[in-house]
C-alpha positions as CSV (number, residue, x, y, z in Angstrom):
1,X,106.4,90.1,109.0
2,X,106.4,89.2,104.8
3,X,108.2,91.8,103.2
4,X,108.3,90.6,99.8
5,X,105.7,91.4,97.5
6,X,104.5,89.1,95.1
7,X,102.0,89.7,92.1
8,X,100.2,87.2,90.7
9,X,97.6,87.9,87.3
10,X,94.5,86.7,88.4
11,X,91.3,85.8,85.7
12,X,87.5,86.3,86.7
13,X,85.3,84.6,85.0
14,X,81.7,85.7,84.8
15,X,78.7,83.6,84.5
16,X,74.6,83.5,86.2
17,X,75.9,81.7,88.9
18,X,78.9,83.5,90.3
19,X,82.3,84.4,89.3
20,X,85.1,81.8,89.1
21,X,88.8,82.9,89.6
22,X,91.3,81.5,88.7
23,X,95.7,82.3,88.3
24,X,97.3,81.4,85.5
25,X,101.0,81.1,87.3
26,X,99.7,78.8,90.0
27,X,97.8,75.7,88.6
28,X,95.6,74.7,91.0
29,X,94.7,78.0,92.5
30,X,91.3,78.6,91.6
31,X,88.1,80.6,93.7
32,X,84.8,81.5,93.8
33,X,82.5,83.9,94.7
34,X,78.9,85.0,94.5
35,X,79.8,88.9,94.0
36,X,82.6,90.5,93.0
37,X,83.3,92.0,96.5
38,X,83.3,87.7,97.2
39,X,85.3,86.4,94.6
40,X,87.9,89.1,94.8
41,X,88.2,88.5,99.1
42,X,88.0,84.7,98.6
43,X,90.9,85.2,95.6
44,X,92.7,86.8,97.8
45,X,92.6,84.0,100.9
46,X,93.2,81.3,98.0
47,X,96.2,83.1,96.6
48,X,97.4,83.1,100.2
49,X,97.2,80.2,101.5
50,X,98.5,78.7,97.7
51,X,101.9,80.5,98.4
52,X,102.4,80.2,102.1
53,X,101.2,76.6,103.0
């Protein structure tokens, strides 16, 4: 079990198409989604798998 918490600032970017994410500590890390209920679960499984893998 992960008991260290880590917080990360994370930027959404709103457009017509979708909302990008992206975090400014972890270049690279970037998502995507169509909704913000989307882009805020898929930020969440990027952010992830950016730190653990």
């Amino acid at each position: 079990m992960l008991t260290d918490r880590y917080i990360f600032p994370a930027v959404f970017h709103f457009t017509d198409d979708g909302i990008s994410v992206e975090f400014p500590d972890l270049p690279g890390c970037f998502s995507y989604g169509d909704d913000e209920l989307e882009a805020v679960t898929n930020a969440k499984e990027a952010l992830e798998l950016h730190i653990l893998v």
